[in-house]
C-alpha positions as CSV (number, residue, x, y, z in Angstrom):
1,X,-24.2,74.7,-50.1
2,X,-28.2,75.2,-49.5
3,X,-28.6,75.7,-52.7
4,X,-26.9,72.9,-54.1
5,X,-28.8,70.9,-51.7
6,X,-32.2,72.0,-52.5
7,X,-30.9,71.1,-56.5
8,X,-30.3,67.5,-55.5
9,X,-34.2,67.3,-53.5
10,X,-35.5,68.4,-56.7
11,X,-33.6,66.7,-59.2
12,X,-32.5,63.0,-57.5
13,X,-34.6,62.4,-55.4
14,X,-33.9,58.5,-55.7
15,X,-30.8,59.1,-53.8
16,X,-31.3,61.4,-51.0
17,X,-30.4,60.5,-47.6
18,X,-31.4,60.8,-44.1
19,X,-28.2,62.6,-43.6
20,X,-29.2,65.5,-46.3
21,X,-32.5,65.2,-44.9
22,X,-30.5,66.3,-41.4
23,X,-28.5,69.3,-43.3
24,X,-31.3,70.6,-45.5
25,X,-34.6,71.0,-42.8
26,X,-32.6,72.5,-40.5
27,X,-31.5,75.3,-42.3
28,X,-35.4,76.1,-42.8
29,X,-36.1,75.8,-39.2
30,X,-36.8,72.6,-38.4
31,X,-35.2,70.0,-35.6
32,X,-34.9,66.5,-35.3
33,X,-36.8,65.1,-32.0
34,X,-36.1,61.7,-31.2
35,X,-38.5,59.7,-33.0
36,X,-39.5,56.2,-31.9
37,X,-38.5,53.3,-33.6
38,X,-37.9,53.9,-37.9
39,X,-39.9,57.7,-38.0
40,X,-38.1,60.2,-37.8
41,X,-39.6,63.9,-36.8
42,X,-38.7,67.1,-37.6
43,X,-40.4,69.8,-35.9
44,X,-41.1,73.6,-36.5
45,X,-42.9,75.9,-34.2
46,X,-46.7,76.4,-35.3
47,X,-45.9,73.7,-38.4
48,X,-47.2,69.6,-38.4
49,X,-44.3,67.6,-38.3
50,X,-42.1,66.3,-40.8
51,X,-42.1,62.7,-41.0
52,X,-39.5,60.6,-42.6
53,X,-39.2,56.8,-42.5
54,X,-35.5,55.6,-42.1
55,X,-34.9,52.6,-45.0
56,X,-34.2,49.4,-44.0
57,X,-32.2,48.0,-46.8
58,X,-30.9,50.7,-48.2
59,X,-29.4,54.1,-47.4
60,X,-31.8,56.4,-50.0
61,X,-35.4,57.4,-48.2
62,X,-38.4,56.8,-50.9
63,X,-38.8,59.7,-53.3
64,X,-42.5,59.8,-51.8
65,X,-41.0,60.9,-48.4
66,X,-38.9,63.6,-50.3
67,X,-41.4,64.4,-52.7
68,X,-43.3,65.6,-49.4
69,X,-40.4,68.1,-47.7
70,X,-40.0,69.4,-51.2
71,X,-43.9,70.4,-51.2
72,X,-43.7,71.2,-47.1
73,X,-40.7,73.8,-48.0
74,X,-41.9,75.4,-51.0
75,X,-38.7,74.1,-52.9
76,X,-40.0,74.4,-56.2
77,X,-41.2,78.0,-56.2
């Protein structure tokens, strides 16, 4: 299943949700911390935080904001 996650990041990333956001940065050691408000945080020990802004009129987060965990996880190597 990780794999065919880490497919979709790479390859749709207009339609990726803050749900697969919550399956995939988990399995790479990240956690969701309460976040104030629309950010939400992902933390890893000795890592910045991963910050993702929840949409407002839609359900997909912008490819920017998945554009960035791609880079953060080293999903294209």
């Amino acid at each position: 299943m990780k794999e065919k996650l880490v497919k979709q990041f790479l390859t749709d990333q207009k339609h990726i949700t803050v749900e697969d956001c919550d399956r995939l940065l988990p399995k790479y050691g990240f956690q969701y911390r309460k976040s104030s408000g629309s950010h939400r945080a992902y933390h890893k020990k000795g890592e910045r935080p991963i910050i993702i802004i929840t949409p407002k009129h839609t359900k997909y987060i912008k490819p920017e904001y998945i554009k960035e965990v791609v880079k953060r996880l080293s999903l294209e190597d």
